[in-house]
N, C-alpha and C positions, 0 to 999 in steps of 0.2 A: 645576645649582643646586638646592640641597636645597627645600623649601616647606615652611616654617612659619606654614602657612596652613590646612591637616588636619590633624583630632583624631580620635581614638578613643575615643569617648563610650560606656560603659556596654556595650561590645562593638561598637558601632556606627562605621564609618567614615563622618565628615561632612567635602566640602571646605568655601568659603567660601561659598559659595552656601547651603549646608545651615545652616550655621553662622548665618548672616546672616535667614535665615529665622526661624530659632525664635527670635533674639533679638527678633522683635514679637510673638511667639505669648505674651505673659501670662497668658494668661486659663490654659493647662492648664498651670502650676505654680504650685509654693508662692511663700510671700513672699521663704524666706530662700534661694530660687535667685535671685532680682532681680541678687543683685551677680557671683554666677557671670558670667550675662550681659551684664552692663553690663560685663565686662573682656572678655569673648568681644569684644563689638561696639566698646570701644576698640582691641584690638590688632590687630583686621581692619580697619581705619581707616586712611587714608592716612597719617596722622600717623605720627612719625618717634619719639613719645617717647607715655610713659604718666605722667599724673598723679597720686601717691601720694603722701601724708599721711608726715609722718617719725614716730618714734618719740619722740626727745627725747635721744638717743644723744649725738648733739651740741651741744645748746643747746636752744630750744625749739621747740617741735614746727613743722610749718611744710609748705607745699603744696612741690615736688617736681615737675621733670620728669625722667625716665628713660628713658635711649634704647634703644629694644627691643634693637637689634645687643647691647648692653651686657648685657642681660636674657638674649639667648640666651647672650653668651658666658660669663655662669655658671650657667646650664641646662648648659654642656657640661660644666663644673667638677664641677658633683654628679653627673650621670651618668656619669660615667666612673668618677667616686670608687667609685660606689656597682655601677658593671659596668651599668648600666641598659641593654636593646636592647630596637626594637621589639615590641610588645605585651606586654612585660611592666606587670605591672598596677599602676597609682598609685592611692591612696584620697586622695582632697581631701575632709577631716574640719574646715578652717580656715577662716575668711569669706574672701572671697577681695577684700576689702576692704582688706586690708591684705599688705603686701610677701610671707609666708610662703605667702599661699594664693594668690597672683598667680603667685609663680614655680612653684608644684607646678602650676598649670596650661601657665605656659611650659616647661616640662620636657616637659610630655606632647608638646606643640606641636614640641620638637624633638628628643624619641628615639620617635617614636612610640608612646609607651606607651598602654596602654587607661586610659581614666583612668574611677574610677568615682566617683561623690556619692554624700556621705552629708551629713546635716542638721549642722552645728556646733554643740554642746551638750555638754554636761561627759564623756556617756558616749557617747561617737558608735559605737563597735564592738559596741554591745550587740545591735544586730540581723544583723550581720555574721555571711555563713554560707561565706565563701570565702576561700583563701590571696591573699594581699597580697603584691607585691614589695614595695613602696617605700612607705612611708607618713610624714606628719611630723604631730607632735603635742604640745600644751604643756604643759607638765607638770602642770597642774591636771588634766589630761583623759586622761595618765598616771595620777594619785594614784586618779582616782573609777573608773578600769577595773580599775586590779590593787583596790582595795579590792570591786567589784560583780561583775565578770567577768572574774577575772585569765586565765583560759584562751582570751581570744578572743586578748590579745597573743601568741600562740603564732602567730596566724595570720599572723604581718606580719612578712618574710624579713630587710628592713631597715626599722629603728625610727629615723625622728631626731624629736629632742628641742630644741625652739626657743621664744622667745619668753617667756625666763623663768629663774631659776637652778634648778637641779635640788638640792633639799636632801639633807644626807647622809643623813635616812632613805631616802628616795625612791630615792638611790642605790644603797642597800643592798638594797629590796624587788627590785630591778629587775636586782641582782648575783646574789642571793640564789633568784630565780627562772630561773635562765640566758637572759636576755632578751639578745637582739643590740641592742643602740642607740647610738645615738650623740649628746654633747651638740652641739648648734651654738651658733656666734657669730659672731653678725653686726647687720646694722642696716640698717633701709633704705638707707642712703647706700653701703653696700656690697651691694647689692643681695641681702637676703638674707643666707648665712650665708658667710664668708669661712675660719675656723675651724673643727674639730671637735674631739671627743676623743671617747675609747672610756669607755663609761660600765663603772663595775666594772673598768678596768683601767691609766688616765689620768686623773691629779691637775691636768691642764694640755691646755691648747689648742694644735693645729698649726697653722697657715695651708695654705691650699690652696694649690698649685701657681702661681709667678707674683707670690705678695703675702707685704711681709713688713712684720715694726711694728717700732715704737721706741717709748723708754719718756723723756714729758716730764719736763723739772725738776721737776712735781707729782705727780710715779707717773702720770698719765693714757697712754693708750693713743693711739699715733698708727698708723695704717694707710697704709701704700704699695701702692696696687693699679691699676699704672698700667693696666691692665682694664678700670679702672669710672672712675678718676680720675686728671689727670694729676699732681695737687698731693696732698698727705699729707691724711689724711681723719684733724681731730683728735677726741678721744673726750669722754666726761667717765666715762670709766670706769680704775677706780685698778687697775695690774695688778704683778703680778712679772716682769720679763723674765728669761726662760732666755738666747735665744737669740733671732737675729733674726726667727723663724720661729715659733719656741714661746712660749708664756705662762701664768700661772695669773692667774684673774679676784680678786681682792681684793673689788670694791663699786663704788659707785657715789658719784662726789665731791660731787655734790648732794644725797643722801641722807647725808651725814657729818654726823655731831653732836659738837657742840662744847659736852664739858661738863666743870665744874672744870679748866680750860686742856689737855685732852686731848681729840684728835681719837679719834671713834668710828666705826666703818663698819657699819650696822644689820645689814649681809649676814652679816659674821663674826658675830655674836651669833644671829644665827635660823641659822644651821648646826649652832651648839651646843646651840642648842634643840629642833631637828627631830627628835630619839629622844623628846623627852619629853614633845611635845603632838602630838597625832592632828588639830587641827582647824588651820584654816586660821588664819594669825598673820603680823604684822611686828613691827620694833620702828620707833618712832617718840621723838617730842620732843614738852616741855613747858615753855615759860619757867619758869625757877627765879631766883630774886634772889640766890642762893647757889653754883649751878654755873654760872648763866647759862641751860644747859637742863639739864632732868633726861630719861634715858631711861626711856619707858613702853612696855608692852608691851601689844601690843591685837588681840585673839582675836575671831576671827568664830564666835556665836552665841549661847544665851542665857547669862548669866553664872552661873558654877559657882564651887564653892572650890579650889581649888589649892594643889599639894602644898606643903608649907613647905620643902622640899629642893631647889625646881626652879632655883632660880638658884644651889645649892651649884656653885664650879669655874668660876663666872667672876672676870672681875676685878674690882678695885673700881667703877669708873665705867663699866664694861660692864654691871651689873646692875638689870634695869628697877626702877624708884622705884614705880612704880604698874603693875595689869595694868587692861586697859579691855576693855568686852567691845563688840561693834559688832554687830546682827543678822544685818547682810547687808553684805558687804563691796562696793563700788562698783568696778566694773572700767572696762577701759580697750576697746576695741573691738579691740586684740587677744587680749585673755580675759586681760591683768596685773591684779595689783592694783593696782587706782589710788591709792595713799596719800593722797596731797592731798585727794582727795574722800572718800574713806574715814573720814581723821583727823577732818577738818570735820563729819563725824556723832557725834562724840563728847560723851556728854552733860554737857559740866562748864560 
């Protein structure tokens, strides 16, 4: 019987005795290792399941139990994907607060990988002085490394990419650089990422081995994984199905704006946007008496003027009405932008 109950910490072999130990030892680390170990000391727990925070994938956000057996058996899904054996080396760069940085730790737990910490913050590889197997990172924290130290991503053999859409610049810097990555998709409720595709070389997501979707009456994405779940895991995310297997992500059905009796997906309009603003941006909505909503566009930092060409080549009700600027964008505690609380700062 395997034991996934030993990690490989930092080069260091720890069983649970070790393990269970330093989760009282507070006083000699930082703050932002607290939640490192508050999952170290849940998943050594007798308990049968781990309590995780959903995303909002499905409806709205909401407490979660997860049953470890579940958790390792898509720890075994990526590491196989990805060729992972023991002691090859994982960087947890994510809070481990939320599902992506929970399972890069269950990973380590069951291919024995060396896992090493680094702080979670926009540029986490900057102080990074060694080759990386396996690493995951979201694409904010993608944007601020190739823009600050695009040479440390060299260091990191596999690259995924979660927790967020990867824009067609982003995609390009990242193609353009010979970067190995891969996008993921997934959601808490499928523990993590169920999907990939090859960034720079796939316009569409596969399913991993074992799970395949179907496409509802409302384009939304439904998931069969009977893995993690024995009933279809429905989405509120609008997709194109290829195949039962394959898909391309369209948006998101709660983020659709409805204006002048046309449906809008804010996601396809900041793709075509993404060549021609450098700063962090969504599109959003504004009650209009005339379209119902108008689309606005709203840029994180201080307000500038803008090109009068930048909405040339969209369409008519695709084209934001107003740009808004926001100082500081409000995120979500897994490093998204948090729209709803973002817009809510808008000064009108």
């Amino acid at each position: 019987m395997k034991d996934f109950n030993t990690l490989i910490l930092n080069g260091e072999k720890l069983n649970k005795t070790s393990l269970l130990e330093r989760c009282s030892t507070k006083q000699i680390r930082e703050a932002w290792e607290d939640d490192f170990w508050l999952f170290i000391e849940a998943w050594l727990n007798p308990l049968p399941y781990i309590e995780v925070k959903t995303s909002g994938s499905t409806g709205i956000p909401k407490l979660i139990q997860i049953d470890k057996v579940k958790m390792l058996a898509s720890a075994q899904l990526t590491c196989t994907f990805f060729n992972l054996k023991a002691k090859d080396t994982a960087l947890l760069c994510m809070s481990a607060k939320n599902i992506g940085g929970m399972m890069m730790i269950v990973r380590a737990f069951y291919a024995k990988l060396d896992l090493q910490l680094i702080k979670p913050q926009s540029n986490p590889l900057k102080t990074l002085n060694k080759s990386i197997d396996f690493c995951a990172m979201v694409p904010y924290q993608i944007h601020t490394s190739l823009t600050e130290n695009p040479e440390q991503l060299y260091l990191i053999k596999h690259l995924l990419i979660g927790g967020g859409t990867v824009s067609s610049q982003l995609e390009e810097q990242i193609r353009s650089k010979g970067l190995k990555a891969y996008h993921s998709f997934g959601m808490t409720e499928t523990i993590s990422h169920f999907a990939l595709r090859k960034i720079g070389f796939e316009d569409y997501f596969t399913c991993l081995p074992g799970i395949t979707i179907e496409q509802a009456s409302n384009d939304t994405l439904q998931v069969f994984a009977p893995i993690f779940e024995k009933t279809p895991i429905q989405t509120n995310d609008i997709i194109e199905k290829i195949s039962t297997s394959t898909f391309r992500w369209k948006g998101r059905l709660d983020f659709a704006i409805e204006t002048g009796g046309i449906k809008v997906l804010p996601e396809m309009i900041e793709n075509m946007l993404a060549k021609q603003i450098d700063k962090r941006f969504f599109i959003s909505a504004l009650p209009d008496k005339k379209l119902n909503n108008r689309v606005i566009l709203i840029i994180e930092g201080m307000p500038m003027q803008m090109p009068s060409n930048l909405f040339n080549g969209l369409p008519p009700y695709h084209k934001p009405k107003e740009v808004h600027f926001v100082l500081k964008f409000e995120e979500t505690t897994s490093g998204k932008i948090d729209r709803l609380a973002t817009h809510a700062k808008l000064n009108i």
